[in-house]
N, C-alpha and C positions, 0 to 999 in steps of 0.2 A: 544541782537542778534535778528534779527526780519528773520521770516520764510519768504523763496523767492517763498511759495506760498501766495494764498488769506489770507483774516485778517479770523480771526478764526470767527465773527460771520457769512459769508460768506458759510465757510465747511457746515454746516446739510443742511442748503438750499438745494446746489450743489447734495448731496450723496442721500438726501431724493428724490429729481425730478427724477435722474438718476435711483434709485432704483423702485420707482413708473413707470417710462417709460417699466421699463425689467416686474416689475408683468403687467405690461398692455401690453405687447406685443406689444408697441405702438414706434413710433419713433419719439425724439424730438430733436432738435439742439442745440450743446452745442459748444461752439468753442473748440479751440484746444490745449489752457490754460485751460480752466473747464475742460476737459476732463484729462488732467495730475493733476489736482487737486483730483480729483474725486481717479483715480486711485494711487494716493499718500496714500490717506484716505486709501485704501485696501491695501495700502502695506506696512503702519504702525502697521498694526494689522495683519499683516504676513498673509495677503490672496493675494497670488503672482498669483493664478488663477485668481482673480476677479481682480485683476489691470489689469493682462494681457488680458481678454477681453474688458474691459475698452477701452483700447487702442488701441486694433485691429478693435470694433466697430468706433473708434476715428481716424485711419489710412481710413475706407472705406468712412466717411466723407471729411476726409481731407488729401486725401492719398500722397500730397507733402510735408507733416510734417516731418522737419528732425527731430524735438525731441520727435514728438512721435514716430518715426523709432529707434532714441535710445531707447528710454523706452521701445521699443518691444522686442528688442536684451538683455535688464538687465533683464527683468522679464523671458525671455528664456531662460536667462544663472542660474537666481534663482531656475527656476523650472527644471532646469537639461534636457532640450527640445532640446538637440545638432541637433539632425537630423533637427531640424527647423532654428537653425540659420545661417546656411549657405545660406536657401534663404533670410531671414532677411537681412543679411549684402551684400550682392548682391541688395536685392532691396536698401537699405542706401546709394550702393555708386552709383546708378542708379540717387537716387533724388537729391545726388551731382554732380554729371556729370552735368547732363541738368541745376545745378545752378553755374556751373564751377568752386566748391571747392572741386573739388574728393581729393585733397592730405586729406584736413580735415577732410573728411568723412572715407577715411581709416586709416589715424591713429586712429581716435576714435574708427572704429571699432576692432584695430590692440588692443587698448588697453583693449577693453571688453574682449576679448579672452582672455588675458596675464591676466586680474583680474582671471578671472574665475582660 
């Protein structure tokens, strides 16, 4: 079974820059696969806050990103942040509309709700 993220020698690279960028207060580019990588690393080791900044610094890059719109709506629903995902899934089915999959984008988000 092969991981549908990066090959594993890839992960420390990724987490070490990312982590080196936030103590440096510096900003650097990461696309929007690294960035769901990245934030995967933190959510294997159950830090649902640190993925979920991950993400949201990863959404203000690349703020048409449906999957990291999902990832933003799972790590909300993880850390029990209700009052947040209501504009979450608002803004998901916003960046389906203008790509003209809103039905898709609501049922996925129909069904983050229904996990939760």
């Amino acid at each position: 079974f092969k991981n549908k993220y990066m090959s594993e020698d890839k992960r420390p690279e990724l987490l070490i820059r990312y982590e080196q960028m936030i103590k440096d207060h510096a900003n650097y580019y990461f696309d929007a696969d690294d960035l769901e990588e990245i934030a995967y690393q933190y959510e294997i080791r159950d830090l649902y806050q640190k993925a979920l900044e991950v993400i949201e610094r990863g959404l203000s890059m690349h703020p048409g990103s449906m999957s990291l719109g999902i990832k933003r709506a799972k790590y909300l629903l993880c850390l029990d942040y209700t009052s947040r995902l209501g504009r979450c899934c608002f803004d998901l089915c916003r960046i389906e509309f203008y790509s003209s999959k809103w039905r898709t984008s609501y049922f996925i988000v129909e069904q983050l709700v229904v996990l939760r």
